[in-house]
N, C-alpha and C positions, 0 to 999 in steps of 0.2 A: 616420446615427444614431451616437454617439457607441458607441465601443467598449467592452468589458468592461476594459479596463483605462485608461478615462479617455480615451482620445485620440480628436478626431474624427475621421470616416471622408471622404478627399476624394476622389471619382471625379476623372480624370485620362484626357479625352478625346482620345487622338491621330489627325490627320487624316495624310493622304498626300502631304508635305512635304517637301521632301530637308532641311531643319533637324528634322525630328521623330528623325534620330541623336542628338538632343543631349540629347534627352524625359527621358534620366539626372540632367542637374542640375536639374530641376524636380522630382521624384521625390525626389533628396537635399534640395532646399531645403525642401520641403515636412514632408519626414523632419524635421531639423532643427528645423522648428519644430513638432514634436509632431503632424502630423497621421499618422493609418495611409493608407496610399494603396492604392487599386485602378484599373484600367488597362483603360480600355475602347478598342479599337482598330476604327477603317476597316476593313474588308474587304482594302482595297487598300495600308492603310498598315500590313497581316500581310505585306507581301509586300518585306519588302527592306528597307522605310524607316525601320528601327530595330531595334536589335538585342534581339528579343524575349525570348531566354533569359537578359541579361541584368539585364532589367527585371521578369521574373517573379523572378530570385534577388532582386531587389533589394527588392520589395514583400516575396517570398515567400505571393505570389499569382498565380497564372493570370491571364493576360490574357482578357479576354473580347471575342471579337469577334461573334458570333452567339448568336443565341436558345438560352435553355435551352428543354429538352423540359417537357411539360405535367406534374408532379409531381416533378421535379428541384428540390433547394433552391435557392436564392436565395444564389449563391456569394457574393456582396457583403452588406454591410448598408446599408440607408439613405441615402444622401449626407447629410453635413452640409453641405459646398459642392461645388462643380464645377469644374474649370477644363478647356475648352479649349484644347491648346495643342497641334501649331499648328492653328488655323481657317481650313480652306480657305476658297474661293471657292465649290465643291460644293457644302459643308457648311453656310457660312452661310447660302444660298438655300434649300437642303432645308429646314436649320431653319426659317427663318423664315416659310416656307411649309407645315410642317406636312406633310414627307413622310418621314414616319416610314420610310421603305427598310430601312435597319440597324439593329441595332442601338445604336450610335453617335448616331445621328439621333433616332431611338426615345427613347433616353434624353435629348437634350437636350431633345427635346420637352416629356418629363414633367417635369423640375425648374420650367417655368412652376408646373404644377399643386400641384409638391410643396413652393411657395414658399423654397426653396434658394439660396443666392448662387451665382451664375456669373460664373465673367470667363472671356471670351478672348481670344487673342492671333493678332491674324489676320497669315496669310502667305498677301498677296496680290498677285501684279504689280502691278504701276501701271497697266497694259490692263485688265485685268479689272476693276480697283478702281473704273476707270471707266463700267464698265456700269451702267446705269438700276438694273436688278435688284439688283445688288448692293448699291445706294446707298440703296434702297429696304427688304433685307433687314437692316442696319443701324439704320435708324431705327424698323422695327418692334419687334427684338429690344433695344435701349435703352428702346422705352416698355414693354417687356416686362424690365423690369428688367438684362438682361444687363451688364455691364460691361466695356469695350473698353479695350484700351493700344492707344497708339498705332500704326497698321500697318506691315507689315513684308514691304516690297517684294521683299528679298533682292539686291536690285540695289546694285553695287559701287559707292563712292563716288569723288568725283575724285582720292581716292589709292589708288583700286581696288582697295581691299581692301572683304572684307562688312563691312555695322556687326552689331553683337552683338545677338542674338538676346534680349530682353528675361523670358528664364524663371521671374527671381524675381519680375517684375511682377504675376505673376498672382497671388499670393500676398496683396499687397498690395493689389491691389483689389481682393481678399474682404475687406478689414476687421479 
């Protein structure tokens, strides 16, 4: 839902990634273009794979990685979109299967229902990528409207260095 002072609001879902240190220039890109952001974390991806107190100064919001208690406000408002970024291999299966575990998951479930744009930007081996399930978890969450950039192996090229992590992508397949 659109903020009190005109901007929309983008949930900004980080899974447990060794690229989700970077989660800062999506956050600023997204700043940049006028969106407020709030920061829904993994369980696992509280735990090392980004630097949390800088991305709470950065919103100047609370990361939210667990359930509020039954009569606690609703720290966030609304989503107007979502973005996943990075989208494990876990994470796209849980979704796409409707195993609501986290909160993380929890919420990506509901933006089906809350008709919301999603993009995410999956960080997957190239092993895994290739599981049935996986392959499977994809095709569902595309006829479920999600929108995918192209995947992101993390695996070095033949001049061994990483390719860049596509953060403002996701920005742009919202629309």
């Amino acid at each position: 839902m659109t903020e009190p002072d005109g901007k929309p609001f983008l949930y900004v879902v980080v899974c447990a990634a060794g690229i989700a240190a970077d989660v800062g220039r999506l956050i600023t890109a997204a700043q940049e273009r006028d969106w407020e952001v709030g920061v829904i974390a993994t369980p696992v991806a509280m735990n090392g794979f980004f630097d949390t107190a800088a991305v709470e100064a950065r919103t100047g919001r609370r990361i939210r990685s667990a359930w509020r208690s039954p009569g606690d406000p609703r720290p966030f408002p609304p989503p107007d979109a979502v973005v996943v970024a990075p989208a494990t291999f876990n994470t796209v299966n849980k979704w796409a299967a409707g195993l609501a575990d986290t909160l993380a998951v929890a919420t990506l479930c509901e933006t089906y229902g809350l008709g919301v744009p999603v993009a995410a930007l999956p960080c997957v081996a190239d092993a895994l990528a290739a599981h049935p399930a996986y392959q499977d978890s994809l095709i569902r969450l595309r006829a479920m409207g999600v929108r995918f950039s192209e995947p992101y192996s993390g695996e070095p090229g033949e001049d061994g260095a990483r390719p860049e992590f596509g953060w403002e992508r996701a920005l742009d397949l919202l629309g």
